[in-house]
C-alpha positions as CSV (number, residue, x, y, z in Angstrom):
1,X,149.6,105.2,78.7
2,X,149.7,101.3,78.0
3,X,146.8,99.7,76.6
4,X,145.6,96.1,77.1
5,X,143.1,94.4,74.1
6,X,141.2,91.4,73.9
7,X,140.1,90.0,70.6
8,X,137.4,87.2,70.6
9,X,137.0,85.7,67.5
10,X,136.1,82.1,66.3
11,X,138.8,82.1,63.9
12,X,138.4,78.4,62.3
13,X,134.5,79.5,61.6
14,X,135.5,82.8,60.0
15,X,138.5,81.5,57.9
16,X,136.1,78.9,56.6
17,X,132.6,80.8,56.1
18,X,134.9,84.2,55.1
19,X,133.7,84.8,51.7
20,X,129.9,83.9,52.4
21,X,127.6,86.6,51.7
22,X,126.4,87.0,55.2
23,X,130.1,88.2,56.3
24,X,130.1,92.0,54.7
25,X,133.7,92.7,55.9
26,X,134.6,96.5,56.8
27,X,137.0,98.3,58.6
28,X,136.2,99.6,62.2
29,X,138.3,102.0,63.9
30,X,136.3,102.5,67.5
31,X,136.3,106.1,69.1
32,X,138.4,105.0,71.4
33,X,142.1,104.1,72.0
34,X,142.7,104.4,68.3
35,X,142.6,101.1,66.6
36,X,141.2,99.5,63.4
37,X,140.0,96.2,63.2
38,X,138.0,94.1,60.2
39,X,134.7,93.3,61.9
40,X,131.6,91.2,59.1
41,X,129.0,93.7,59.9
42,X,127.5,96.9,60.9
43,X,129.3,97.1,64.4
44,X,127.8,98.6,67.9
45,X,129.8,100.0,70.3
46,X,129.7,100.5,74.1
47,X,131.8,101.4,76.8
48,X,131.9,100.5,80.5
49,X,134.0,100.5,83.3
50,X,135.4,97.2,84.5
51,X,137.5,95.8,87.2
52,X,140.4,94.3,86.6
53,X,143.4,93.3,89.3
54,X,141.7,95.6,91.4
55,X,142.2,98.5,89.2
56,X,138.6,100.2,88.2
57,X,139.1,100.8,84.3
58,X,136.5,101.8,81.5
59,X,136.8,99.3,78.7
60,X,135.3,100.1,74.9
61,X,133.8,97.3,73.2
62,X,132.8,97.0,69.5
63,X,131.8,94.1,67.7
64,X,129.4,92.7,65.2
65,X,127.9,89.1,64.0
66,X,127.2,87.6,61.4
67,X,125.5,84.0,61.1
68,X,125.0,84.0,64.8
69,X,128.7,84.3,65.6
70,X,130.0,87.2,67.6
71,X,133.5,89.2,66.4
72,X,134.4,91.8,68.8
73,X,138.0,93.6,70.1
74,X,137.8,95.4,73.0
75,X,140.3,98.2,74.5
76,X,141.2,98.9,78.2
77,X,143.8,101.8,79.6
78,X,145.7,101.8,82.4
79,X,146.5,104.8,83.7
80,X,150.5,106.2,83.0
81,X,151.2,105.9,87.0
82,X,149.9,102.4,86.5
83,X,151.2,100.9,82.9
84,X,154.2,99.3,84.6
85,X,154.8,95.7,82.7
86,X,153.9,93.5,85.7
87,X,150.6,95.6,86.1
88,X,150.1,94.8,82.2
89,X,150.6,91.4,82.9
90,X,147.8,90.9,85.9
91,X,145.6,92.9,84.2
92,X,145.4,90.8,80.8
93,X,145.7,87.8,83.3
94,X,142.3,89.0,85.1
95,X,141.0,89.8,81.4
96,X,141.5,86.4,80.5
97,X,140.1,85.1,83.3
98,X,137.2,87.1,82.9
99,X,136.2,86.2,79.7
100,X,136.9,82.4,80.8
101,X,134.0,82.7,83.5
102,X,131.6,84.6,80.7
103,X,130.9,81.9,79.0
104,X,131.2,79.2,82.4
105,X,134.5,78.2,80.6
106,X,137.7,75.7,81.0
107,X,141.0,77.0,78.8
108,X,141.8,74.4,76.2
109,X,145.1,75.6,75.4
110,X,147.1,79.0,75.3
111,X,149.8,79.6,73.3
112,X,152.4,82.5,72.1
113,X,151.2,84.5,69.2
114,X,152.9,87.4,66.9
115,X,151.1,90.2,65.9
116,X,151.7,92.4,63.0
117,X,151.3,96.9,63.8
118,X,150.1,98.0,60.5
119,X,149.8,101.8,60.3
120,X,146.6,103.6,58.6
121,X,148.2,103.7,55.4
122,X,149.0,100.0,55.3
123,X,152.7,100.0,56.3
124,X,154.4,97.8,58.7
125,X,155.1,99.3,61.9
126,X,156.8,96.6,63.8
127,X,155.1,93.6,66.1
128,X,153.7,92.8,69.4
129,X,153.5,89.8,71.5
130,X,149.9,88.3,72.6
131,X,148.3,85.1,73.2
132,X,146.0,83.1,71.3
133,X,143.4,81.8,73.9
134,X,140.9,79.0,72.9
135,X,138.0,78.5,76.0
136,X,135.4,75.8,76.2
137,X,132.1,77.1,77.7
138,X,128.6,77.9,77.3
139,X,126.3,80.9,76.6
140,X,122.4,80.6,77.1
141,X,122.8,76.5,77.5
142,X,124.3,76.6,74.0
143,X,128.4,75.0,73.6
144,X,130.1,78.1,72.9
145,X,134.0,78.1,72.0
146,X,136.1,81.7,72.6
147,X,139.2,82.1,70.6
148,X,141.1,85.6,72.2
149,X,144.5,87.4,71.3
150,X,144.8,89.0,74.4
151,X,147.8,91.5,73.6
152,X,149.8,94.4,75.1
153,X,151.8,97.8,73.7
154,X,153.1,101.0,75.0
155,X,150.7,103.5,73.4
156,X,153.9,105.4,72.6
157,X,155.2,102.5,71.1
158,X,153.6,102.7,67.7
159,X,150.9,104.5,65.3
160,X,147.6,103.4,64.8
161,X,147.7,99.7,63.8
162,X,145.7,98.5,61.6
163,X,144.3,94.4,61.0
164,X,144.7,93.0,57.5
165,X,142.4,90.6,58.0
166,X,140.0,89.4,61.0
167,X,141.7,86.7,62.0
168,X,144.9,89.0,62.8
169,X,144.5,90.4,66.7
170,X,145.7,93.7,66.7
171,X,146.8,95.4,69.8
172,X,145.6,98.9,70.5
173,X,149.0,101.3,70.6
């Protein structure tokens, strides 16, 4: 079964405000696909289903904030029959262009990123490919800027990958 993932995270912000009291960093690891991620606070979960590429999918969501800014990674399956890479490919397309229209968005730039597998035990597992997103938009009348990882791997690829640090998107595997 592949697995798609979409990090948001304002990374300038975090890497500038990342030792300030109000970020209280912890490791995550949501129920489900089996990922960890550092999130700055108490995290809440949900999961729903979603429609991308005309595919009906359930997507988990867990994120937290801290000093009104919102961190959160968010997992979608396809199913086996399905996890062709073209089908990967629309379906992060459609993610991406999703999370463009939540916040009434234009894409500033997009470009090629590298993303480091780290198992449970903190050992390099190998890499994946994504792409760092930054989106221009608004949220409640309010400028809001959306920096994403979108990112793809086989689910038999690797073990549990684990982020170092949150600015680091990690794929679900």
């Amino acid at each position: 079964m592949s697995v798609l993932f979409k990090h948001s995270l304002p990374a300038l912000v975090a890497l500038m405000a990342g030792c300030a009291p109000a970020y209280n960093w912890r490791e995550v690891r949501p129920a489900d696909p089996a990922v960890a991620v550092m999130l700055p606070g108490k995290p809440s979960s949900l999961t729903q289903r979603v429609r991308l590429d005309g595919l009906d999918l359930p997507m988990s969501m867990t994120g937290a904030q801290a000093e009104g800014i919102a961190f959160t990674v968010a997992c979608a399956a396809l199913p086996a029959a399905q996890a062709d890479a073209a089908t990967r490919e629309r379906v992060l397309a459609a993610m991406r262009s999703g999370m463009t229209r939540n916040i009434a968005g234009t894409e500033e730039r997009a470009e090629p990123v590298e993303v480091s597998l780290v198992d449970a035990a903190g050992v390099a597992r190998g890499r994946a490919t994504g792409l760092r997103v930054v989106v221009n938009g608004t949220v409640k009348a309010r400028p809001t800027r959306l920096l994403a990882a979108p990112a793809r791997q086989s689910r038999s690829a690797r073990p549990c990958p684990t982020s170092r640090h949150a600015s680091s998107p990690t794929p679900c595997a």
